[in-house]
C-alpha positions in Angstrom: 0.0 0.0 0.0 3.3 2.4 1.0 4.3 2.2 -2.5 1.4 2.5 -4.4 0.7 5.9 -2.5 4.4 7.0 -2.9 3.9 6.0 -7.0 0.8 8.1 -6.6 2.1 11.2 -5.3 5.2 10.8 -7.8 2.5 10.8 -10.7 0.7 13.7 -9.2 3.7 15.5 -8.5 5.1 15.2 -12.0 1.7 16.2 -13.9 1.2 18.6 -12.0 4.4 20.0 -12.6 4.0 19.6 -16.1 0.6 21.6 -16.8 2.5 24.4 -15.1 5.0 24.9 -17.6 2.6 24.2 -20.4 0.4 26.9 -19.4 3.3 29.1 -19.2 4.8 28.2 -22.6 1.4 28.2 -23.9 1.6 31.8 -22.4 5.1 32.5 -24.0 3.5 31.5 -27.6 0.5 33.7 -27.2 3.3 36.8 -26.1 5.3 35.8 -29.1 2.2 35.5 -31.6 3.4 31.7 -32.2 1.6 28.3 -32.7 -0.3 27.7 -29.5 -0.7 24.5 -27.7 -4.8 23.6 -28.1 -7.1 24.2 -25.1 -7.8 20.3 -25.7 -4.3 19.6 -24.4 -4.7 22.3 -21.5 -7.9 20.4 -20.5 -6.3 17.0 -20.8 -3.4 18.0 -18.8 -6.2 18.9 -16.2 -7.9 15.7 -16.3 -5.3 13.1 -16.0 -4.4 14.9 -12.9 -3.0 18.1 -13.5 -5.3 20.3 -12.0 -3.6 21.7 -9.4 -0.7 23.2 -11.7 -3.0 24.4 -14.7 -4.6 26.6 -11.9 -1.4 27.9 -10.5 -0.1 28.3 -14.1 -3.2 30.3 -15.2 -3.0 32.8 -12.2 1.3 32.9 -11.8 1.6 33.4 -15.9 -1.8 35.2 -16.0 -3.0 33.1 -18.9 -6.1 32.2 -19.7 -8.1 33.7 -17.2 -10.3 35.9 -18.8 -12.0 32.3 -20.3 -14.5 31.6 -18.2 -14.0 27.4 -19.7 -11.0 27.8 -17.8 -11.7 29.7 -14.4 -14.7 27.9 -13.6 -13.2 24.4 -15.6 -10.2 24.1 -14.0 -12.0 24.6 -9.9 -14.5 21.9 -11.2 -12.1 19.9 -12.5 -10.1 19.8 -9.0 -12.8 19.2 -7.0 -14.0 16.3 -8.8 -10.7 14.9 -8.1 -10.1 16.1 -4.7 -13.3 14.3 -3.9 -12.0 10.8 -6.2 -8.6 10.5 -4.1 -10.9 11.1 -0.8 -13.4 7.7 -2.0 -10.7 6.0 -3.4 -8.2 6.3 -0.2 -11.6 5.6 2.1 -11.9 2.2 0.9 
């Protein structure tokens, strides 16, 4: 059980720390008029775990929060999986 939980907070550590610096390259791109990484892939990120640091990267590289998809998405998003880890972890 140790090590499934220590695997679990390695994965949620690492994606987490990825979705962070996507949003801010994604933010870089937008500066520099570039080729943008698609909201489908921000989302994604989000999904498989990576909540937490799509948050932090909207509000520390102030990107992408004057979407509403993505300041309401992103809480919801979190909170579904805050509330997974709780179930999961009770049984």
């Amino acid at each position: 059980m140790k090590s499934l939980f220590l695997i679990c907070i390695i994965y949620f550590v690492t994606i987490n720390f990825a979705s962070f610096l996507v949003m801010g390259a994604d933010k870089q791109k937008a500066k520099k008029n570039q080729w943008r990484i698609k909201e489908k892939t921000l989302f994604t990120l989000a999904v498989i775990g990576g909540s937490l640091g799509s948050i932090l990267g909207m509000f520390c590289f102030h990107h992408k929060t004057k979407h509403c998809r993505f300041v309401i998405g992103m809480p919801i998003i979190l909170i579904i999986q805050v509330i997974l880890i709780i179930f999961l972890f009770s049984i």
